[in-house]
Structure formats: C-alpha cells, structure tokens
N, CA, C and O of each residue as an XYZ file, in Angstrom:
384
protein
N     -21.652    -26.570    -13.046
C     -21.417    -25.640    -14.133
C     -21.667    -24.192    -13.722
O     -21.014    -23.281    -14.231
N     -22.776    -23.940    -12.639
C     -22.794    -22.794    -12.430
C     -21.280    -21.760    -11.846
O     -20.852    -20.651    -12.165
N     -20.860    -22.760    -10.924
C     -19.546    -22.142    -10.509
C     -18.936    -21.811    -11.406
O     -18.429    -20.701    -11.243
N     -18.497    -22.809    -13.396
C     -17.871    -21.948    -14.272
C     -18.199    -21.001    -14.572
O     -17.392    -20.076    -14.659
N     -19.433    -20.848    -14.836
C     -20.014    -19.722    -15.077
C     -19.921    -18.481    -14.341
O     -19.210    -17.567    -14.757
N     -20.545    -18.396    -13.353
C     -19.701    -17.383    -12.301
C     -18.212    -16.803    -12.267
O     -17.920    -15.658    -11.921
N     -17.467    -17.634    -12.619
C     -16.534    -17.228    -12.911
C     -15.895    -16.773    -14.372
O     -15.032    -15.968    -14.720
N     -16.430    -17.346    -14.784
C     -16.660    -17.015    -16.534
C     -16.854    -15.392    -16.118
O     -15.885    -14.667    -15.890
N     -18.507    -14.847    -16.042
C     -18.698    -13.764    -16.016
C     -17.786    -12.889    -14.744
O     -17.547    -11.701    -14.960
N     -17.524    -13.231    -14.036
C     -17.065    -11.889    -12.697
C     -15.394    -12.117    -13.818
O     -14.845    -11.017    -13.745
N     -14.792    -12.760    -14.434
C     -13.754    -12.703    -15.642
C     -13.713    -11.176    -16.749
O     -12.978    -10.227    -17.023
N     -15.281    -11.858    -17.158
C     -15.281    -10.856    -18.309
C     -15.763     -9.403    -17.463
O     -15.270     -8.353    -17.875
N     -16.570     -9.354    -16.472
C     -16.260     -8.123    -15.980
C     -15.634     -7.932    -15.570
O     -15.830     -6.802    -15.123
N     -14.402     -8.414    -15.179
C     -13.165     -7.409    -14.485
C     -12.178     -7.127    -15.803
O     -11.281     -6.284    -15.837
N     -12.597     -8.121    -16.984
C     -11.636     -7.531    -18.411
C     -12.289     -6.370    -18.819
O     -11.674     -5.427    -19.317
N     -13.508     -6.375    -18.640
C     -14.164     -4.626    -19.133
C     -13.638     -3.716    -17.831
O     -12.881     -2.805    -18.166
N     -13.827     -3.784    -16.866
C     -13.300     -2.666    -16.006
C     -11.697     -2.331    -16.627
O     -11.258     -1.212    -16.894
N     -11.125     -3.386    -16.740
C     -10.139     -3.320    -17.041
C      -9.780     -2.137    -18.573
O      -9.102     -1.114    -18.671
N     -10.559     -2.866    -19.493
C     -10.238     -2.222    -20.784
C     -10.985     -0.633    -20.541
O     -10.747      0.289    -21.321
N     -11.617     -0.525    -19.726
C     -12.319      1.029    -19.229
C     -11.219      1.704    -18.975
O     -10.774      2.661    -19.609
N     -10.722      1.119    -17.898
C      -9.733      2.082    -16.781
C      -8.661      2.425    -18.109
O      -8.446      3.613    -18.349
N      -7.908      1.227    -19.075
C      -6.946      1.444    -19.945
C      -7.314      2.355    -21.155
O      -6.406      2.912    -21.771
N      -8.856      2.554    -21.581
C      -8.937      3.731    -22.135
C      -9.104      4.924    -21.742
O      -8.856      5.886    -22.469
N      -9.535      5.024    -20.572
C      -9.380      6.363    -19.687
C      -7.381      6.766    -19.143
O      -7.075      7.905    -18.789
N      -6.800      6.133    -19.173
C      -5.318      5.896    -18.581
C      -4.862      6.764    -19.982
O      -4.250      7.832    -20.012
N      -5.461      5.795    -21.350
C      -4.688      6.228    -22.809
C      -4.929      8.012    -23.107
O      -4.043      8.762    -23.517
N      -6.455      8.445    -22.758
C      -6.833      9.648    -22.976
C      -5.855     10.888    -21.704
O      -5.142     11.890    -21.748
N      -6.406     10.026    -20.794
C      -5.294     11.102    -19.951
C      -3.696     11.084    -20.051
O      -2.934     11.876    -19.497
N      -3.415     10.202    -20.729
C      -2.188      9.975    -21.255
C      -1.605     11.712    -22.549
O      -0.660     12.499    -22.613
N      -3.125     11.412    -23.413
C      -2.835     11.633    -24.615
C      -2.866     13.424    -24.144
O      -2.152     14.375    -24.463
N      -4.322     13.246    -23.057
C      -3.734     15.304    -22.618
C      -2.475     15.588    -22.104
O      -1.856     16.645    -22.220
N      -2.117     14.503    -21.488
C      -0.717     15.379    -20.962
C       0.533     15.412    -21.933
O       1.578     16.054    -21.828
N       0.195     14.696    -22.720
C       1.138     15.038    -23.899
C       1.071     15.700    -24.558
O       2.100     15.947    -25.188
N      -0.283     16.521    -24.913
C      -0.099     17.611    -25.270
C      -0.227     19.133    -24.362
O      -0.020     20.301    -24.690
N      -0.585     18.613    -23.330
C       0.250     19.681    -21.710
C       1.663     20.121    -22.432
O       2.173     21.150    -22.874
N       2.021     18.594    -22.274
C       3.937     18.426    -22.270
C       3.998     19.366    -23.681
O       4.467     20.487    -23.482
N       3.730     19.175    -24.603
C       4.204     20.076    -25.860
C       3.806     20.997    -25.966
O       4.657     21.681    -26.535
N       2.398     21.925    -25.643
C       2.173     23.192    -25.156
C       3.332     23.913    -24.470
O       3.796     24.808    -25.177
N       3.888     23.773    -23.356
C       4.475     24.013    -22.280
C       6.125     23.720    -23.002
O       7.047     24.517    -22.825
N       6.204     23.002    -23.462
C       7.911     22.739    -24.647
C       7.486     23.950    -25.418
O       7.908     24.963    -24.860
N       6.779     24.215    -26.539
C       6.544     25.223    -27.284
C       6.451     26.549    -26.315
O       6.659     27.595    -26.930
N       6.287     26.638    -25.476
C       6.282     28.266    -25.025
C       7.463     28.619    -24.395
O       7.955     29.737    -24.247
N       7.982     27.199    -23.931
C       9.682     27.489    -23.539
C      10.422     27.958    -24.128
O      11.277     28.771    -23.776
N      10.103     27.279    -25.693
C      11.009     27.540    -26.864
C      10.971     29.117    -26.929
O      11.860     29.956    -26.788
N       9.797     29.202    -27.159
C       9.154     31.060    -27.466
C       9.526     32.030    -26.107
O       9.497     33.260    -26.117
N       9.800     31.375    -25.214
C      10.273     32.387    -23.899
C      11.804     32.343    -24.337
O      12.053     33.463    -24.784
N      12.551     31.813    -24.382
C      13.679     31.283    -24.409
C      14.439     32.237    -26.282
O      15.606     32.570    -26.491
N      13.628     32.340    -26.926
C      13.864     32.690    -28.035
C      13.793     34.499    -27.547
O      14.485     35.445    -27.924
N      12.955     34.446    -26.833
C      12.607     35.868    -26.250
C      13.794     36.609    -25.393
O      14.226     37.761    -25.359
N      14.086     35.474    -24.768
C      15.146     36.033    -23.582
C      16.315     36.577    -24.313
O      16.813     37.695    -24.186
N      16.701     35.539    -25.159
C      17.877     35.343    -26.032
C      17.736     36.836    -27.144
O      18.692     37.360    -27.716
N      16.609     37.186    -27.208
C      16.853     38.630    -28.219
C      16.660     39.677    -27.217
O      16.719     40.785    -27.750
N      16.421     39.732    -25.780
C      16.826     40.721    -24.769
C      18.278     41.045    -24.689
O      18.910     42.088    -24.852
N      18.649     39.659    -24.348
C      19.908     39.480    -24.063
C      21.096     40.190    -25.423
O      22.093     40.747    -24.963
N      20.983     40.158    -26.811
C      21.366     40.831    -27.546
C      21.404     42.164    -27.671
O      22.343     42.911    -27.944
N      19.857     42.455    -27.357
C      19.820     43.801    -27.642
C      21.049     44.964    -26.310
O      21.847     45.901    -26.315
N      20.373     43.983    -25.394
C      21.218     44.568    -24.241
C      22.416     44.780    -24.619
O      23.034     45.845    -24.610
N      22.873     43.378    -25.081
C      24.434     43.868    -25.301
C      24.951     44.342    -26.416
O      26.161     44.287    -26.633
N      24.081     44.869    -27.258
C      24.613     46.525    -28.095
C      23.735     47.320    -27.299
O      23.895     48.465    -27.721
N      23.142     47.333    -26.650
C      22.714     48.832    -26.055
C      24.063     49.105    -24.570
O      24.173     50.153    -23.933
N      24.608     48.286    -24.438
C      26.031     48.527    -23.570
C      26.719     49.321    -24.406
O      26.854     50.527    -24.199
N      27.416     48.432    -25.856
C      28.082     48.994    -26.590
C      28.054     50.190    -26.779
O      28.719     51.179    -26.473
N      26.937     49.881    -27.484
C      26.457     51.638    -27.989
C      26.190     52.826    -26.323
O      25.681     53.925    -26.543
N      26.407     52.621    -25.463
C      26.678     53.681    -24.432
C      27.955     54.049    -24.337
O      28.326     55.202    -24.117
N      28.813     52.897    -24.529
C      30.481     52.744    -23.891
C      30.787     53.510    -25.279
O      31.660     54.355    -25.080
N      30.251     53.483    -26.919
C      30.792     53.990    -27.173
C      30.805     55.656    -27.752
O      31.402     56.324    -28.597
N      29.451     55.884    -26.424
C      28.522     57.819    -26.267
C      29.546     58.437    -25.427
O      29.714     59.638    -25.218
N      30.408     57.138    -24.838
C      31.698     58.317    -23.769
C      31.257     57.760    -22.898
O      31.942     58.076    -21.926
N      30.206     56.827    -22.487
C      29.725     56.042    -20.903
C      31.252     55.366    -20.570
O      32.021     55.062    -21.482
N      31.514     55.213    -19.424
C      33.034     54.568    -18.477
C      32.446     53.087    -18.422
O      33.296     52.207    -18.559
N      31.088     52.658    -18.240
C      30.753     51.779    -18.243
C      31.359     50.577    -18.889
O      32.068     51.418    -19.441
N      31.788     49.400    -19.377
C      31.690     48.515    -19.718
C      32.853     48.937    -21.058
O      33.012     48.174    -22.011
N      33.493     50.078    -20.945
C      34.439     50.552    -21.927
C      35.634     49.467    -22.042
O      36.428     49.961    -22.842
N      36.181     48.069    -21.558
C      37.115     47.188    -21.519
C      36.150     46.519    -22.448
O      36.271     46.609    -23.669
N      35.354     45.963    -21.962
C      34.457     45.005    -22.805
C      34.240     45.532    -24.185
O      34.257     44.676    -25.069
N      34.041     46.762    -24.546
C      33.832     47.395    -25.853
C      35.044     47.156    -26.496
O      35.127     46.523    -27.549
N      35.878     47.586    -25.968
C      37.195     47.484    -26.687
C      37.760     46.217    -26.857
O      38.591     46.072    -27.753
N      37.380     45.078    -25.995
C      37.967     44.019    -26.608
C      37.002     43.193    -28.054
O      37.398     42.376    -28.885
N      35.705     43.808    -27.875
C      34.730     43.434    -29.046
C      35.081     44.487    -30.406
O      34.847     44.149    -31.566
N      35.535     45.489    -30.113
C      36.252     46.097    -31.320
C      37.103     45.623    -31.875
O      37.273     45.510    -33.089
N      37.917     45.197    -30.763
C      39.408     44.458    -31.501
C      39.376     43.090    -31.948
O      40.247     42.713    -32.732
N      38.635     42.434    -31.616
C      37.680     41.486    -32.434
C      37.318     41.452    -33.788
O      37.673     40.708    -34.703
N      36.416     42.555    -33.733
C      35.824     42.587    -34.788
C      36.558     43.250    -35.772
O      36.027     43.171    -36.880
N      37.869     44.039    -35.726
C      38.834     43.834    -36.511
C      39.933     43.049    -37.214
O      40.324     43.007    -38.380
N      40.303     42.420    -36.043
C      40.947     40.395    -35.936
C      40.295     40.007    -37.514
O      40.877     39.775    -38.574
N      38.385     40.060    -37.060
C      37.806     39.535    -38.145
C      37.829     39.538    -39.520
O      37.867     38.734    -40.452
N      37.768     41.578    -39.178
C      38.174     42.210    -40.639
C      39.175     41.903    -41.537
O      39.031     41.714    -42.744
N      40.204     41.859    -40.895
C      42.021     41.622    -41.336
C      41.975     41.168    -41.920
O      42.432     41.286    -43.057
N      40.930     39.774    -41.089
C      41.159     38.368    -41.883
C      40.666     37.732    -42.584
O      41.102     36.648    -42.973
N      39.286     38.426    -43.029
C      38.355     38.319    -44.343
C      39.030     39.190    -45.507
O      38.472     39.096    -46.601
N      39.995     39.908    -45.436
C      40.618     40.991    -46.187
C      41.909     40.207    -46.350
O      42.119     39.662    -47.434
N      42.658     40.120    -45.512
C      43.483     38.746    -45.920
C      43.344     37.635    -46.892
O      44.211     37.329    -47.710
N      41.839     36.870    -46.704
C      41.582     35.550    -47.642
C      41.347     36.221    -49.063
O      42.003     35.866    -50.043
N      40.150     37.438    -49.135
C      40.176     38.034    -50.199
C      41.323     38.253    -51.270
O      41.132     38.038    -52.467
N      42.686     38.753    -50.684
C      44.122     38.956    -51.228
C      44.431     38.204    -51.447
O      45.449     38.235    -52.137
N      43.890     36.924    -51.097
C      44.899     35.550    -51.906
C      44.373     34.850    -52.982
O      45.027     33.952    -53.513
C-alpha cells in the first residue's frame, strides 16, 4: 500500500504545481491583455491624431495655392471644381 500511496501523493503534488503554474499562466495572461488594449487604445489616439494633421495640412495647401502660392495650384483647382460638381447638384435636387 505504501507504493499507492506514494504515488497517490507525488499525483496530488504535481496537480498543485500544476494548478500553480495555470494560475500564474491566467494572471500573466490577463496583463498582457491589458498591455494589448493599452497599446490598441493609443493607436487609436495616434492614428486619430495623424488623421487631423493630415487634414489640416491639406487646407493649409489650399489655402496657400489659393494666397497666389504655384504650389499645388492643379490640385486646388480640381478640389474647387469638385466642390462645385457638389454645389450644382445639391441646387439641382433642391429645384425638383
């Protein structure tokens, strides 16, 4: 009987090492998931950031090309004529 026994116990201690290691595995689990969503959330917020550079820039083109800058004066003009296209045609639906 002793041999069951022996094995009985070196059993139940390797199920506690076991259930140790799997709650230490779950916790370091649970920081890096919130690593992972820290690091998602500031992407978002960089990314939201870039994206209102990127606007501003492109009316601060506009608005040079249209101080008399040579710069980027094709590009202005095809966003003018655009944005008349638009006009027409909100003024159009209105008339009907």
């Amino acid at each position: 009987m002793s041999g069951i026994e022996q094995l009985v116990e070196r059993l139940e201690k390797s199920i506690e090492e076991t259930l140790l290691k799997m709650d230490a595995l779950q916790q370091t689990n649970e920081q890096l998931e919130q690593a992972l969503q820290l690091a998602h959330e500031k992407l978002q917020a960089q990314t939201q950031i870039s994206t209102a550079w990127e606007d501003k820039f492109e009316a601060l083109k506009m608005a040079n090309t249209m101080l008399g800058s040579d710069n980027n004066k094709r590009e202005t003009k095809l966003k003018i004529n655009t944005l008349i296209r638009e006009i027409d045609y909100c003024i159009s639906e209105l008339s009907e």
